[in-house]
N, CA, C and O atoms as CSV, one atom per row, in Angstrom:
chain,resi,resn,atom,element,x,y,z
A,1,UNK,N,N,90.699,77.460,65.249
A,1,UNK,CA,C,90.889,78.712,65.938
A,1,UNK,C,C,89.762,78.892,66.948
A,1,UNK,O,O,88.592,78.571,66.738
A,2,UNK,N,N,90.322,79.535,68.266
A,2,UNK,CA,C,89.135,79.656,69.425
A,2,UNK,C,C,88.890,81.344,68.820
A,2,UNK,O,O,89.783,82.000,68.285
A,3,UNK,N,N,87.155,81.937,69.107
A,3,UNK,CA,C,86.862,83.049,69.339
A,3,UNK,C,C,85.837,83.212,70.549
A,3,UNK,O,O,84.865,82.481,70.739
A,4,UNK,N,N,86.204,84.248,71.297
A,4,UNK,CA,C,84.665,84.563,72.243
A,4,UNK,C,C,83.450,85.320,71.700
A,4,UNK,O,O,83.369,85.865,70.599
A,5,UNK,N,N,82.735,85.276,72.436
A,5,UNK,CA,C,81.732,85.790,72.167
A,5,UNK,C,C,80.459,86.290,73.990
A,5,UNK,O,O,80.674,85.761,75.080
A,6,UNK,N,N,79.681,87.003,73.826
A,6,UNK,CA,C,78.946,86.754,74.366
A,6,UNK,C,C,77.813,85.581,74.216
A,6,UNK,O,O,77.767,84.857,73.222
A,7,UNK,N,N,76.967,85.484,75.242
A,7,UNK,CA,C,75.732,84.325,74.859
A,7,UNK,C,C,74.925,84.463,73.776
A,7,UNK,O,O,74.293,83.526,73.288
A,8,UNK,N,N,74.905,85.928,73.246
A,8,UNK,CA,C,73.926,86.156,72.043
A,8,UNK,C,C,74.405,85.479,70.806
A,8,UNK,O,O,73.688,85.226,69.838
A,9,UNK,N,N,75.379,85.270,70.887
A,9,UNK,CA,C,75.879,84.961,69.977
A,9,UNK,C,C,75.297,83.809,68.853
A,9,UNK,O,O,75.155,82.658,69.265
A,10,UNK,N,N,74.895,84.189,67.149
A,10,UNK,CA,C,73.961,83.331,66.923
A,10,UNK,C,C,74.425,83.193,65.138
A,10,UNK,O,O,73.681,82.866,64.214
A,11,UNK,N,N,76.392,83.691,65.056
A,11,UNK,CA,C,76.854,83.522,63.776
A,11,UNK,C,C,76.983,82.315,63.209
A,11,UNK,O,O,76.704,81.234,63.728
A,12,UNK,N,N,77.444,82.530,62.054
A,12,UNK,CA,C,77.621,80.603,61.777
A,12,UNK,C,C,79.109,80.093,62.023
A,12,UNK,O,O,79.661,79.515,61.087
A,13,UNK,N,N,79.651,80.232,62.968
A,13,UNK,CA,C,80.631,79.325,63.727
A,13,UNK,C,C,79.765,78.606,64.376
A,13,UNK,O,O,78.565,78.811,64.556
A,14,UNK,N,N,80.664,77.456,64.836
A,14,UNK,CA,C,80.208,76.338,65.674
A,14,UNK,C,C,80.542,76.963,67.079
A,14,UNK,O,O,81.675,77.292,67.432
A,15,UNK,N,N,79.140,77.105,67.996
A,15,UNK,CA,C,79.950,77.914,69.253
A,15,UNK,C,C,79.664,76.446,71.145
A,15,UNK,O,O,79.298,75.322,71.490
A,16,UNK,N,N,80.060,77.398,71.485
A,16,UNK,CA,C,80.042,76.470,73.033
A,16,UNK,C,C,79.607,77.231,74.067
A,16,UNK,O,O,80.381,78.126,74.405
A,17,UNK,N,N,78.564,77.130,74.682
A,17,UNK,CA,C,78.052,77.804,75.840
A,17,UNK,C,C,79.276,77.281,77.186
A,17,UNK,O,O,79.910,76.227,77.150
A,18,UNK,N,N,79.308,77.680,77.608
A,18,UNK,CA,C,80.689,77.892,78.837
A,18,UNK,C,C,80.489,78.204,80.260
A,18,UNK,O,O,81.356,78.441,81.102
A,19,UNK,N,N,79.181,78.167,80.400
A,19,UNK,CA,C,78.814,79.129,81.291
A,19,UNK,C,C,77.764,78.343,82.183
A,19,UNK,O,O,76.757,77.807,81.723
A,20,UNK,N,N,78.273,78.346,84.031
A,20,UNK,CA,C,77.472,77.551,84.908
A,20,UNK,C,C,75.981,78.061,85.079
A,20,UNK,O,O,75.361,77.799,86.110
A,21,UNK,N,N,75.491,78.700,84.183
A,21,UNK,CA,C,74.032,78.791,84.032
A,21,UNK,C,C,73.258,77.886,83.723
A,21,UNK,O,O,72.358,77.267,84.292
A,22,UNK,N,N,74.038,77.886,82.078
A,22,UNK,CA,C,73.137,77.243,81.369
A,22,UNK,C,C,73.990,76.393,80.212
A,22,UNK,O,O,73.457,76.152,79.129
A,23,UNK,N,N,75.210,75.998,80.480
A,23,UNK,CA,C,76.053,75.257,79.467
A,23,UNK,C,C,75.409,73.664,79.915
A,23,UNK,O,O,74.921,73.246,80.965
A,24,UNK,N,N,75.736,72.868,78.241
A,24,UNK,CA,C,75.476,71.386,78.156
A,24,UNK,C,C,76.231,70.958,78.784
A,24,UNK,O,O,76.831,71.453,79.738
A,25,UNK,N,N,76.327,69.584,78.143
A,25,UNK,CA,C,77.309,68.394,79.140
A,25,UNK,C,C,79.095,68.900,78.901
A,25,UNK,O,O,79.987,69.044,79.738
A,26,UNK,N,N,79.098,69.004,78.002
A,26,UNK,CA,C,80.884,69.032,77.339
A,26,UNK,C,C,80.913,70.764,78.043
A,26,UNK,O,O,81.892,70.905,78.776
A,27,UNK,N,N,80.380,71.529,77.977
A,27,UNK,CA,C,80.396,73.226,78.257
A,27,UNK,C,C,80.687,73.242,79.582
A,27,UNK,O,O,81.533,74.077,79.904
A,28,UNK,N,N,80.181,72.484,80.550
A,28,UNK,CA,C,80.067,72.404,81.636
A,28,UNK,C,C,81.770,72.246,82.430
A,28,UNK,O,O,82.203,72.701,83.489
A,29,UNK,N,N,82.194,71.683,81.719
A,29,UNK,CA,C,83.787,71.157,81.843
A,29,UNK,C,C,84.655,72.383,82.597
A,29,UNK,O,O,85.455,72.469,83.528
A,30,UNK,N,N,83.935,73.382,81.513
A,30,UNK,CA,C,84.764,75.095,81.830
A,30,UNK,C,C,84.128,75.930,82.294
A,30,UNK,O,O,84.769,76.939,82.588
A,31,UNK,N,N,83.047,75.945,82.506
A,31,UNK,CA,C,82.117,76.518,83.459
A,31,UNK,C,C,83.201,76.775,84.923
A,31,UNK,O,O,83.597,75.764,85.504
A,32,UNK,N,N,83.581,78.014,85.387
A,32,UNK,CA,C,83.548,78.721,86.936
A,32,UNK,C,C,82.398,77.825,87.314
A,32,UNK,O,O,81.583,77.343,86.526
A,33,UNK,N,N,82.445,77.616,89.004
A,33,UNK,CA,C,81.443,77.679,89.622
A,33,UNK,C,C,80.699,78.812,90.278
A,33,UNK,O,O,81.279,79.890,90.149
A,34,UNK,N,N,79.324,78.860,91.092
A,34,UNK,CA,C,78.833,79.946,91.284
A,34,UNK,C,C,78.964,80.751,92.197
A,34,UNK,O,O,78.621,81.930,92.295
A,35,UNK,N,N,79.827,79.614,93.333
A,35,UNK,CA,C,80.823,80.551,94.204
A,35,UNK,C,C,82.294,81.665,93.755
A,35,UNK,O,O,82.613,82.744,94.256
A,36,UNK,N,N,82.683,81.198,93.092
A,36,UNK,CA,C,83.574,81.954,91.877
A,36,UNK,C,C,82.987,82.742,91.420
A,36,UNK,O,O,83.658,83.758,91.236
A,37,UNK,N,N,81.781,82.823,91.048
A,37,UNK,CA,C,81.255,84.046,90.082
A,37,UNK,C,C,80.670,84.943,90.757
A,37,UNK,O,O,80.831,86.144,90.542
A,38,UNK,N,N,79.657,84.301,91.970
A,38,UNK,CA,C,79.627,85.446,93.587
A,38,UNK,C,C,81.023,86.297,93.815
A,38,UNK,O,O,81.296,87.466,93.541
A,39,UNK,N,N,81.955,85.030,94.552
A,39,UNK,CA,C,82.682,85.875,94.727
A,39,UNK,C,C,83.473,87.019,94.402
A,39,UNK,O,O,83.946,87.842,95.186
A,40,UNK,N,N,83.594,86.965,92.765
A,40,UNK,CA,C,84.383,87.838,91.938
A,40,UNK,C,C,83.021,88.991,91.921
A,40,UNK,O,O,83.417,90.153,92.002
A,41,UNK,N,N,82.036,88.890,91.862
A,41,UNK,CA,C,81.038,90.267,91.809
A,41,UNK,C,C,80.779,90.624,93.161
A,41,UNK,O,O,79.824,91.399,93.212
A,42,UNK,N,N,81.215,90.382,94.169
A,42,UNK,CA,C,81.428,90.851,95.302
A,42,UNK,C,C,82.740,91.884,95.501
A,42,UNK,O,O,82.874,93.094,95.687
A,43,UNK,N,N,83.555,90.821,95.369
A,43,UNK,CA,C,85.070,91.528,95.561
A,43,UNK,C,C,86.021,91.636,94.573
A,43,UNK,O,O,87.195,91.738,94.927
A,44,UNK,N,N,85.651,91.634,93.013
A,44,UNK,CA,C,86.226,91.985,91.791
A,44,UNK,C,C,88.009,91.307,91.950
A,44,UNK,O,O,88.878,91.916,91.327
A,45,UNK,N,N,88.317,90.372,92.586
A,45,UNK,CA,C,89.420,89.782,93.117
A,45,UNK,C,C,89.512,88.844,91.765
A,45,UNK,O,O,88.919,87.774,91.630
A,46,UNK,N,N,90.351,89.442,90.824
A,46,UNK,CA,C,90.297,88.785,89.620
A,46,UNK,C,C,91.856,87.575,89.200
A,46,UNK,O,O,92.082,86.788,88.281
A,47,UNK,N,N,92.717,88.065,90.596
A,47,UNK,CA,C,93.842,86.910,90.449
A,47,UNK,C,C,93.350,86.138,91.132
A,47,UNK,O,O,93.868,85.072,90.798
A,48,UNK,N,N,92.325,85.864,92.282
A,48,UNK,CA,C,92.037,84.517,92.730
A,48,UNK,C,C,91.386,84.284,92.021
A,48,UNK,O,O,91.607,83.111,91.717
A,49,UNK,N,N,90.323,84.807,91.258
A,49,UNK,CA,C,89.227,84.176,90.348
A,49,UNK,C,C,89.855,83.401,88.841
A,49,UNK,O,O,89.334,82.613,88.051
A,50,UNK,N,N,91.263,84.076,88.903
A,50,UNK,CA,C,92.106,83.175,88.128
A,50,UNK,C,C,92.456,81.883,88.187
A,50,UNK,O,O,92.217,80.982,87.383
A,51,UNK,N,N,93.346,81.849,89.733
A,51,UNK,CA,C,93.510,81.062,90.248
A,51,UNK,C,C,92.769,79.665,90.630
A,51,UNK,O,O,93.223,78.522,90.688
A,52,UNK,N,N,91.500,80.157,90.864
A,52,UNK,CA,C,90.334,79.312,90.894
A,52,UNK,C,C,90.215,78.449,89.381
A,52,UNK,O,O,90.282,77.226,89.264
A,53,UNK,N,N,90.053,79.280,88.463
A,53,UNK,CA,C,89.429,78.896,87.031
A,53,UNK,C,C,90.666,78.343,86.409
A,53,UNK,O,O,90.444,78.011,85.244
A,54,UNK,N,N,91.824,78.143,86.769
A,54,UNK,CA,C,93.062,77.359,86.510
A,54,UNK,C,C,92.696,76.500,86.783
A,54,UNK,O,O,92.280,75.687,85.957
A,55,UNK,N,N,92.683,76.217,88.543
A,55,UNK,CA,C,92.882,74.901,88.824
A,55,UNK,C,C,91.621,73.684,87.956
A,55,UNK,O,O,91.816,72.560,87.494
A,56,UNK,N,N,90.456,74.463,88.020
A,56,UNK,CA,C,89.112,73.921,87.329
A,56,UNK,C,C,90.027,73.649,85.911
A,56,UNK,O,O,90.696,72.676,86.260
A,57,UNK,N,N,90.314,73.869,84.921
A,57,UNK,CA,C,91.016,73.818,83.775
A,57,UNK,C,C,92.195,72.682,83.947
A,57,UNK,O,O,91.956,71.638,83.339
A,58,UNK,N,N,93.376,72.723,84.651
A,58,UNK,CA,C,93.781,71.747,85.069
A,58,UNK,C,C,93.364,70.745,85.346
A,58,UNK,O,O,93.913,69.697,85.004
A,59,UNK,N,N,92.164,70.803,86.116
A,59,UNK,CA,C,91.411,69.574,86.629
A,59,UNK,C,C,90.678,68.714,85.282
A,59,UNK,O,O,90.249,67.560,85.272
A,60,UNK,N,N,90.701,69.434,84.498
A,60,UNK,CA,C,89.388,69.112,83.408
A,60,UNK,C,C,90.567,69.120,81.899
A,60,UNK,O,O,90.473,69.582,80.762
A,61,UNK,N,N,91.406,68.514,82.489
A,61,UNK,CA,C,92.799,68.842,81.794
A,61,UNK,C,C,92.276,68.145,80.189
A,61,UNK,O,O,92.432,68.839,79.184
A,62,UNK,N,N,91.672,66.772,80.079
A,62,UNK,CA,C,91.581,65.973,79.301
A,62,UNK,C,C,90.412,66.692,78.243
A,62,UNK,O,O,90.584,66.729,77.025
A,63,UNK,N,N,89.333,67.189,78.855
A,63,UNK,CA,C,88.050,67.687,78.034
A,63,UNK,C,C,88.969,69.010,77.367
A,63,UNK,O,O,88.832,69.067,76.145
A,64,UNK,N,N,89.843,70.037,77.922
A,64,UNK,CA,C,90.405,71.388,77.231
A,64,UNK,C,C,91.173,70.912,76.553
A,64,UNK,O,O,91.536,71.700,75.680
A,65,UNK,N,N,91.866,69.496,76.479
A,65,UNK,CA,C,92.680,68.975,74.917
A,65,UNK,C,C,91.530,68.132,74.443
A,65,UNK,O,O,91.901,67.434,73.499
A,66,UNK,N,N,90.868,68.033,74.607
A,66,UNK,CA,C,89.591,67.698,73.453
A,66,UNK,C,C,89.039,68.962,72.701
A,66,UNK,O,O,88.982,68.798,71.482
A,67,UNK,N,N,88.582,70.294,73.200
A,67,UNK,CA,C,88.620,71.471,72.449
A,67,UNK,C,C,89.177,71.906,71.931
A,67,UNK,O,O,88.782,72.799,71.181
A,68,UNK,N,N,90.530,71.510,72.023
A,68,UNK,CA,C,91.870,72.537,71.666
A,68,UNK,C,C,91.762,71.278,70.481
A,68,UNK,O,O,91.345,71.704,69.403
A,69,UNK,N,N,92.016,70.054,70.502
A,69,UNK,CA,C,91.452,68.995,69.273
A,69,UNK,C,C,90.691,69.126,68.218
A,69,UNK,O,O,90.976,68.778,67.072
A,70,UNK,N,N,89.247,69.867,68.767
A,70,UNK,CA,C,88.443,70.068,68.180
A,70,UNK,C,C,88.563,71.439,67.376
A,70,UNK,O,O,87.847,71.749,66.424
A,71,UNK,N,N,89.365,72.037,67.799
A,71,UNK,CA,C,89.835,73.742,67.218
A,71,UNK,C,C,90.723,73.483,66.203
A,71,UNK,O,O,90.837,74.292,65.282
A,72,UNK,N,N,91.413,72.402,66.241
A,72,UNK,CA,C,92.575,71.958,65.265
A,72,UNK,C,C,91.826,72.268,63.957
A,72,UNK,O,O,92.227,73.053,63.098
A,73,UNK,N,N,90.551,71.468,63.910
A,73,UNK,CA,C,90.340,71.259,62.697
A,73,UNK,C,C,88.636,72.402,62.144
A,73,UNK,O,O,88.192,72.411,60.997
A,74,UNK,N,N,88.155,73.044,63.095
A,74,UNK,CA,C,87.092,73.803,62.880
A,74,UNK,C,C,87.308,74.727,64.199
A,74,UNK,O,O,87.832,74.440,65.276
A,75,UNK,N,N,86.415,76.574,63.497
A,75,UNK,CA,C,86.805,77.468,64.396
A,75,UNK,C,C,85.521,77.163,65.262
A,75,UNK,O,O,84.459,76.687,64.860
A,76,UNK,N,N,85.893,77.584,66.670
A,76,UNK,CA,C,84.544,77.307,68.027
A,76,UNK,C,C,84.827,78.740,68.468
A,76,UNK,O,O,85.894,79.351,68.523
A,77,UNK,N,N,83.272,79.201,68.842
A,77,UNK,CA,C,82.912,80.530,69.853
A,77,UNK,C,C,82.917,80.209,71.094
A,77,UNK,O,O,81.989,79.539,71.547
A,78,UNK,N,N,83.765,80.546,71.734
A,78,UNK,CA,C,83.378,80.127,73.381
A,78,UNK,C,C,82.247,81.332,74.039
A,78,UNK,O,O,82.738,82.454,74.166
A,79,UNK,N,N,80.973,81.189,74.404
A,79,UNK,CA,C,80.355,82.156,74.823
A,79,UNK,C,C,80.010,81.627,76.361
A,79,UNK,O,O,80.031,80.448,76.715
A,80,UNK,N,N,79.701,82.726,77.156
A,80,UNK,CA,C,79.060,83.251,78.148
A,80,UNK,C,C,78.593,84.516,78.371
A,80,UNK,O,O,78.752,85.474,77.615
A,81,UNK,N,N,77.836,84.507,79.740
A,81,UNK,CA,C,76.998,85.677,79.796
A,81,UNK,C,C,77.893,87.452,80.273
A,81,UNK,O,O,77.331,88.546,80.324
A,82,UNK,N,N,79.240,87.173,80.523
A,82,UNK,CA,C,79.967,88.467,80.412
A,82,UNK,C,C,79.877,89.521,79.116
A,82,UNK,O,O,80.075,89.147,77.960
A,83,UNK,N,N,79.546,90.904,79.489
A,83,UNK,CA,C,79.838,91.995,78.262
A,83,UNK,C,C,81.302,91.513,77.655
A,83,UNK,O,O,82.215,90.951,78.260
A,84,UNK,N,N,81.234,91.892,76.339
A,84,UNK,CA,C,82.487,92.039,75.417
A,84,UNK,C,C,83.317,93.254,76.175
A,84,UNK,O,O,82.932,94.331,76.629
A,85,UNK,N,N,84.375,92.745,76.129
A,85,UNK,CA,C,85.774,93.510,76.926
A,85,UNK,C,C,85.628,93.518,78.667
A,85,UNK,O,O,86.511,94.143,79.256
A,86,UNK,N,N,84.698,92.942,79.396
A,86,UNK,CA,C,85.060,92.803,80.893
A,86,UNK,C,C,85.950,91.145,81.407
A,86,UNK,O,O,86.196,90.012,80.996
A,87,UNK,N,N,86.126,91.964,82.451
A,87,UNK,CA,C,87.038,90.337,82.637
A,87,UNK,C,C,86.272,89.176,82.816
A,87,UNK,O,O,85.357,89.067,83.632
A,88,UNK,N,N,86.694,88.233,81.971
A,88,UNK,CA,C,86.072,86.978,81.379
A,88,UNK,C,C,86.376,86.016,81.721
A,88,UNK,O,O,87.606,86.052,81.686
A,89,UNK,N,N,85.850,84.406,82.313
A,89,UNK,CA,C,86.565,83.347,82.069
A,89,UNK,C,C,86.602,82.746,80.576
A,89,UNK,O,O,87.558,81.996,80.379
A,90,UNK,N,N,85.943,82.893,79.757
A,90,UNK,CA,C,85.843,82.790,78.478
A,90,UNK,C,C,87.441,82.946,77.793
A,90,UNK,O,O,88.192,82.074,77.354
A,91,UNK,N,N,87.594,84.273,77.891
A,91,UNK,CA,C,88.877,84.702,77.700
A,91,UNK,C,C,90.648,84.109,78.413
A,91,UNK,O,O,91.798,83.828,78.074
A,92,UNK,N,N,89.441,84.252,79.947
A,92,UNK,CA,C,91.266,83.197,80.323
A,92,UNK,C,C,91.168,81.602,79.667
A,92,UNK,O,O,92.238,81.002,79.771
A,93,UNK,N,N,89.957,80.748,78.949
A,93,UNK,CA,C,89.947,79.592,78.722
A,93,UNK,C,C,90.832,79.727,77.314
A,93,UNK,O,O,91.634,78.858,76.974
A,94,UNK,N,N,90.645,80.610,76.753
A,94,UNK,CA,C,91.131,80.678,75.125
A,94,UNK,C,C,92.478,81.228,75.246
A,94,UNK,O,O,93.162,80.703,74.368
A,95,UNK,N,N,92.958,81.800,75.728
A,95,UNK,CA,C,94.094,81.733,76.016
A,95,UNK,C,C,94.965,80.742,76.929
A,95,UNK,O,O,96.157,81.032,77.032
A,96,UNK,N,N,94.550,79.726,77.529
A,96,UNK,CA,C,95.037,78.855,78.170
A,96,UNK,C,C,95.344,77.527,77.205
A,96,UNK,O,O,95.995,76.541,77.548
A,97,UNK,N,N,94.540,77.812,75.569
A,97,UNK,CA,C,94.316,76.775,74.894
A,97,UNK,C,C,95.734,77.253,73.943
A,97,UNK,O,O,96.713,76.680,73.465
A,98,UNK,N,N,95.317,78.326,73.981
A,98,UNK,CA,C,96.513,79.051,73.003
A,98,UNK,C,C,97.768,78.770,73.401
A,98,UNK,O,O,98.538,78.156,72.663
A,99,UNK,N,N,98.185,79.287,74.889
A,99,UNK,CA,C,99.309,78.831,75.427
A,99,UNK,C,C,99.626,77.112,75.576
A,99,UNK,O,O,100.786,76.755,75.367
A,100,UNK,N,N,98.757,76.233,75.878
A,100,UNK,CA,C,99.094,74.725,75.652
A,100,UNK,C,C,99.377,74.110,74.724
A,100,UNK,O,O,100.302,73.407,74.317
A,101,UNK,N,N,98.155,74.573,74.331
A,101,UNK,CA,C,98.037,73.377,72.688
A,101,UNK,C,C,98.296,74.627,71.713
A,101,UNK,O,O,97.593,74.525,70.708
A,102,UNK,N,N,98.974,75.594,71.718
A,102,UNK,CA,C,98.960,76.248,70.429
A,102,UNK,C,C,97.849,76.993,69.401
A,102,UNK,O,O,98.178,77.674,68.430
A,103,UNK,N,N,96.037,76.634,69.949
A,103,UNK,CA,C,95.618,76.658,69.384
A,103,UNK,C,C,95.502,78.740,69.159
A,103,UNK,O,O,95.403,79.387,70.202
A,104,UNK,N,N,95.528,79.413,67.972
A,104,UNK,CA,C,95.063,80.505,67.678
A,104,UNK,C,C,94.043,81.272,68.097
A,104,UNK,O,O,93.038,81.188,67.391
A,105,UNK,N,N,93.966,82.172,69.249
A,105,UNK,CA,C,92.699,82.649,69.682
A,105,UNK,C,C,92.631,83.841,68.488
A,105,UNK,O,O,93.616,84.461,68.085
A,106,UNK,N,N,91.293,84.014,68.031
A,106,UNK,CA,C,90.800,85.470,67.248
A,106,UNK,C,C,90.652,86.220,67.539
A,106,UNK,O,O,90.735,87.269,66.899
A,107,UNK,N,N,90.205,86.028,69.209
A,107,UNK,CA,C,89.269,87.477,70.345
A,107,UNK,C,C,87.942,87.257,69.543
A,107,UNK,O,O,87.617,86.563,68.580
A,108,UNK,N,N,87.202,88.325,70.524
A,108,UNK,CA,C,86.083,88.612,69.949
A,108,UNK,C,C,85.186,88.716,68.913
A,108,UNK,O,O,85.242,89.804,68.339
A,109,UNK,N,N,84.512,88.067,68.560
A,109,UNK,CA,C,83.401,87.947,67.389
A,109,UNK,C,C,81.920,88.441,67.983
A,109,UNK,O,O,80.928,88.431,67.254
């Protein structure tokens, strides 16, 4: 099962930083870029910022069925640095996993 989280996040799930700050090698996969994340705090334009973070997801098609793999069998926190309940890429990733591969999003932890 996928859950989000913010970055604080420090429960005992296995979690994934997500985020073009400061995510590892595998995190990095789903990371927006920082023109995407300008642009959306500029102009709150949240269907292109969709649009954008699709195609990145598509593109990275093979690593999001490796998570959605990895969800099969243990639950993962997807975190970044967004407040709980604003619009998230976190959130469109876990639901994109949900809709493909089936995997169960929880929401928020």
């Amino acid at each position: 099962m996928l859950y989000t989280s913010t970055i604080r996040y420090r429960g005992e799930l296995r979690s994934l930083d997500i985020t073009v700050k400061s995510a590892g090698s595998f995190g990095k996969h789903f990371a927006p870029t920082w023109a995407m994340v300008m642009g959306y705090k500029k102009t709150g334009d949240s269907v292109l910022y969709r649009e954008q973070y699709r195609d990145i997801l598509e593109h990275n098609y093979v690593h999001v069925k490796h998570l959605a793999d990895v969800a099969r069998s243990e639950d993962i926190v997807l975190k970044c640095y967004c407040k709980a309940g604003d619009f998230c890429h976190r959130v469109i990733l876990a639901l994109y996993v949900q809709d493909i591969f089936k995997i169960e999003y929880g929401g928020e932890v």
